[in-house]
N, C-alpha and C positions, 0 to 999 in steps of 0.2 A: 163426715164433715171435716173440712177442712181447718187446720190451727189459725183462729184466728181472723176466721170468715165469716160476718154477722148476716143471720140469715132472717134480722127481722125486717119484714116490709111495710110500705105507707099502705096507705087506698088505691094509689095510684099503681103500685107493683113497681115501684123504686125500692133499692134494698137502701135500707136507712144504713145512715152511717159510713156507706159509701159512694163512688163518685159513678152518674150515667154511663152505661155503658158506649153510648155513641159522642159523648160530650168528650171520655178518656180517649177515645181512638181517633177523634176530632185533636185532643189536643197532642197523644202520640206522634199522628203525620207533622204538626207543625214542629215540634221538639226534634222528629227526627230532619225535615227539609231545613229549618235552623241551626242544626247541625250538621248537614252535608253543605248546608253553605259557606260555614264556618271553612271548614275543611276545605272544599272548594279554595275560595281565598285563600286558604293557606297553603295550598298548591301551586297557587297563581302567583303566591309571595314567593316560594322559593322558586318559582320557575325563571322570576324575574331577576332575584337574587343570583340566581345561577350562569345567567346569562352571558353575565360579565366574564366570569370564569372562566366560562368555555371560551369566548372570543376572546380574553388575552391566551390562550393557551395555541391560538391559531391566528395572528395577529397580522396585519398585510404588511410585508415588509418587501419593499424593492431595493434592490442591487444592480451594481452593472457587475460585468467584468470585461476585462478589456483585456486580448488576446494578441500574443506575441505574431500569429502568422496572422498574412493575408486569407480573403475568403478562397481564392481559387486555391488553396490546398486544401479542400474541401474534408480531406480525412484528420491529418491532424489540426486544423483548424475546427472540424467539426466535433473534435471530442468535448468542445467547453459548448455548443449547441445541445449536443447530446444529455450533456450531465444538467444543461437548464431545463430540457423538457423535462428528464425524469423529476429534479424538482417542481417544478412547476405543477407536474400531474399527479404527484403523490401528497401534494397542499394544495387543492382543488384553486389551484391558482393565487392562493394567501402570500406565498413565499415563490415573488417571480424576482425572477434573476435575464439581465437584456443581456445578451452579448455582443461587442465589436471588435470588430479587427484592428489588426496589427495598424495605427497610422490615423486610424478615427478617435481617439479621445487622446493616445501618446503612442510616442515612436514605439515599435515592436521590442525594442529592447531595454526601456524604462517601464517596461511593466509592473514590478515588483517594487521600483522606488516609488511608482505613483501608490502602489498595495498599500508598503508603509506609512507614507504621507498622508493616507487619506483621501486620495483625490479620484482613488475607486475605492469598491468595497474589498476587490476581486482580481487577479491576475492567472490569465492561462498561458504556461509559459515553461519552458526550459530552463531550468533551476543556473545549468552552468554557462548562462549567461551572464552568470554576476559575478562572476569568476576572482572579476579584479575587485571585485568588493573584499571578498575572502575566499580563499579556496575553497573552502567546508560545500560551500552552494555547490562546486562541481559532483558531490559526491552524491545528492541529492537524486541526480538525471543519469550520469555516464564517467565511467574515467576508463583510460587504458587499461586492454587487457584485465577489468573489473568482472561483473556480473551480466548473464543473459538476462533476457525480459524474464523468465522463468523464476530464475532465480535469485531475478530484482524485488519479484513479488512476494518470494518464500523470504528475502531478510526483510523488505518494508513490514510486510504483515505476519510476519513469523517468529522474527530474527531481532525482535525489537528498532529493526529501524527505523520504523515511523516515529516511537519514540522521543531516539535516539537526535534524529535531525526536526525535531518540533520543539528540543531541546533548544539548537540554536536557532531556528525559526523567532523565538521569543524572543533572543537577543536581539534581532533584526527588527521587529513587530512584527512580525508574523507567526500565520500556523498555515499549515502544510497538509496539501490530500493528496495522495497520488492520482495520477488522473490523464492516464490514456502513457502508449506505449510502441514504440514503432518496429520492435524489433531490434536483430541485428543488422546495421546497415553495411553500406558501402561504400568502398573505399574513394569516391569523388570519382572526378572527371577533369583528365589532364591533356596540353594540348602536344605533352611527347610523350615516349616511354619512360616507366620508370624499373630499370634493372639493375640498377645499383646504388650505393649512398650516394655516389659522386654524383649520380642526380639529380639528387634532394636541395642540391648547394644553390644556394640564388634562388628557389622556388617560390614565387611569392602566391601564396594558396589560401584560400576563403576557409579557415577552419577555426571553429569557436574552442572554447572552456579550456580543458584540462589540456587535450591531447596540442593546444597549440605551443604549450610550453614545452612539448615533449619535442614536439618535429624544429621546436629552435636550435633545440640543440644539438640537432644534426644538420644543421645548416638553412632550414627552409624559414621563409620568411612569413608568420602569421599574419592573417586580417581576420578580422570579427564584421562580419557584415550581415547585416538582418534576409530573411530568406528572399524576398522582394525585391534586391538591390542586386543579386550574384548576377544574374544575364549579362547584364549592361556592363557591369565590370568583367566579366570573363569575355565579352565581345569584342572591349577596346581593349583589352589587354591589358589593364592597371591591375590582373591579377593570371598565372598562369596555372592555377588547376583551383579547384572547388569540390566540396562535400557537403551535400547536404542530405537526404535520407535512405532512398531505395528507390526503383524502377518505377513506381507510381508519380510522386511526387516529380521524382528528376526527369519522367517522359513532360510535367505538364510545362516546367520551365524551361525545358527545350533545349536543358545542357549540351545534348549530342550533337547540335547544330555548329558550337561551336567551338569543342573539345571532345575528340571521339576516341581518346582510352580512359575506358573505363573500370576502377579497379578493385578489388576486393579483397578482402572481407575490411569494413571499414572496424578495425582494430580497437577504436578509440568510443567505440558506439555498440560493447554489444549485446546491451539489454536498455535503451537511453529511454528513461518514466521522464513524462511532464507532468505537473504539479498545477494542481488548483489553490495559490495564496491567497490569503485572506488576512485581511486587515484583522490582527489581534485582538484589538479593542473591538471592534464589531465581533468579530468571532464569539467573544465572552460575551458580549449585548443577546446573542439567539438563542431562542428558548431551546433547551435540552433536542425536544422533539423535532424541531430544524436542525440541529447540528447533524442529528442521526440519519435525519433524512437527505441532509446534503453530501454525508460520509459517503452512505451506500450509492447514492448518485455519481460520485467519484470513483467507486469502486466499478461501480456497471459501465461507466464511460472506460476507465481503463480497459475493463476484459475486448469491450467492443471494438476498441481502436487496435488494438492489438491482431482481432478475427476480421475485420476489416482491410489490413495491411496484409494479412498472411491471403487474401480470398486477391486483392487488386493487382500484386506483386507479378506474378507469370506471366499473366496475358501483357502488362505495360511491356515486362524485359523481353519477351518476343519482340515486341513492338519498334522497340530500342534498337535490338539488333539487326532488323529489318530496315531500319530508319539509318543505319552505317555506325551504332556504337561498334567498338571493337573490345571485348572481355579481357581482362589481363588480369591475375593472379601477381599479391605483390611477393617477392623473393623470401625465402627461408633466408636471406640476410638484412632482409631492409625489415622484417617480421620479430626476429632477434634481437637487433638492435636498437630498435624501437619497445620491445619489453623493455630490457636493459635501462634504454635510457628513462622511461618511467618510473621505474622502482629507484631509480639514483633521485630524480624531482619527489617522488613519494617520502622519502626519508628525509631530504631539503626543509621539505615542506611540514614534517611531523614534528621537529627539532625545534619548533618558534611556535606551533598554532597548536595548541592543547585540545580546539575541539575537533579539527581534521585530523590528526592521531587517533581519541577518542573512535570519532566513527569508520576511516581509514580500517584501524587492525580490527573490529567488528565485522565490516565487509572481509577484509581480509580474510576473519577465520571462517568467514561460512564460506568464501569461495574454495578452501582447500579441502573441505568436505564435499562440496556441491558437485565438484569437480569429478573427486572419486568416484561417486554415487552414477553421475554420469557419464561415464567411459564404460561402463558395464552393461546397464540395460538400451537407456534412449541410443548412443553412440553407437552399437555394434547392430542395433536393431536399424535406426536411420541409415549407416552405412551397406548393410545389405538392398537396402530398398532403393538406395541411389544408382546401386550395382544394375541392381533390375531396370532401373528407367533410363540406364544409360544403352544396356542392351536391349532397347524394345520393348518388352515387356513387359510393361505397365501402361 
């Protein structure tokens, strides 16, 4: 027997004392479906509850940004396309971002005052177009005799200089993504030779940021003109040579038509990152999980712009020289003196501006490492292989 178990019975063969067998499991099912209902509901309450959480944590947020170049540079115009799809598809569309070009919402070259102002969210742009705002923005993209793409991307993401210039980004309102990369370019398109300084003298030349400070002071006469604008003016002649990127881009404006020496290595260009700005105060408004996801968007548009330009580049410069450019390599004297004259503006310029010193001798000391590293392996390996493709065999 069990403790506690009365085993006396009525007439009927009910145990006294205790409850119907079919009455208890009659009332069992209802306790227990009153209980899974309970529960139920209470499933249904935090699922409801939760709801919320989840859609602020994925919230639909539109941007523009409004891009320095026209559509028909398709490569580097299309690095700020690039970096909206991959957000766009990595936030099943939550966090869309529209892009226009250079001229549709502001001139190509108030990109970054409309940034801070507020009047976009967003600028894709070349940093040392602001030049005359402060130096510090040229250091962001390109300066003479500076850093390759390579080793643009080893101090951005390595070197602390992402950092470093989101540092002065904040002063401006803004923050800063790197975000696409052209290479080292070349050195423009002039309508004579240029084999000496004395040529330099009078030169009135389409050339932006840092390096136009430098060619003044060898006599040539800068202009800052948005990439949209150089044709017309290299055509009438209110400008007598122009630079703008490499043999893709320079075949689609049809510099050759109207200046055919074309010169190189463009000096002043040769690792030049554009930037994805971003309104500060918006910047801080996006949740964690956008930020991260517009970083790497940045980052993937970089690599892409970069394998993009290295894949378009040979087929265009055939094209070019086919079309009557004529190649010209500038002088071991006009090369020199044009370092020279940089490091002299370098120092000018470190002596008054605390935060272009600052990130100036930062680049500085990783390029005198970079440098080393690279005369050893890449330099004698690429040099051999150029050996081969000049003799055939390749």
């Amino acid at each position: 027997m069990i403790a506690g178990e009365d085993r006396t019975h009525s007439k009927d063969g009910r145990a006294r004392g205790g409850t119907d067998p079919i009455r208890r499991n009659t009332m069992d099912r209802r306790k227990f479906l009153s209980r899974a209902g309970l529960a139920g509901a209470g499933a249904a309450a935090a699922s409801t509850l939760a709801a919320p959480a989840i859609a602020q944590s994925a919230p639909k947020v539109s941007w523009r940004v409004t891009s320095s170049f026209p559509k028909a540079l398709d490569t580097i115009y299309g690095a700020a396309e690039t970096m909206a799809k991959y957000v766009r598809e990595s936030t099943d569309g939550n966090f869309d971002i529209q892009v226009f070009a250079a001229g549709e919402l502001v001139p190509g070259l108030q990109a970054a005052d409309a940034t801070a102002a507020g009047t976009v969210e967003m600028a894709h742009t070349a940093c040392y177009y602001y030049w005359g705002k402060d130096p510090t923005y040229a250091l962001a993209t390109a300066v003479p005799f500076g850093l390759n793409a390579r080793q643009m991307n080893a101090w951005l993401y390595y070197g602390g200089g992402n950092d470093l210039l989101n540092e002065f980004f904040a002063t401006q309102g803004l923050y800063g993504l790197p975000c696409g990369n052209t290479g080292a370019q070349m050195g423009g398109w002039y309508r004579k030779e240029i084999n000496t300084l004395e040529d330099l003298k009078g030169l009135k030349m389409r050339i932006g940021g840092f390096a136009g400070k430098v060619v003044e002071r060898l006599g040539v006469v800068p202009q800052q003109i948005a990439g949209g604008d150089i044709y017309p003016a290299l055509e009438k002649g209110t400008i007598d040579a122009a630079e703008w990127v490499g043999p893709y881009d320079d075949e689609k404006l049809g510099f050759f038509k109207v200046a055919k020496y074309y010169y190189y290595p463009g000096w002043w260009e040769g690792g030049p990152t554009l930037h994805t700005l971003v309104n500060l105060a918006k910047w801080n408004e996006l949740p964690k999980s956008y930020q991260a996801t517009l970083t790497s968007a940045c980052e993937a548009a970089n690599c892409d712009m970069m394998a993009s330009y290295d894949h378009k580049n040979p087929s265009a410069l055939r094209n070019l020289v086919a079309g009557g450019a004529e190649l010209r390599p500038f002088t071991q004297e006009v090369l020199q003196a044009t370092f020279d004259a940089s490091h002299a503006v370098y120092d000018e310029i470190m002596a008054s501006n605390a935060s272009f010193k600052k990130i100036w001798e930062s680049q500085a000391a990783f390029r005198k490492d970079a440098y080393l590293w690279a005369q050893l392996s890449e330099y004698t390996f690429d040099t051999f292989m150029m050996i081969q493709q000049r003799g055939g065999k390749l």
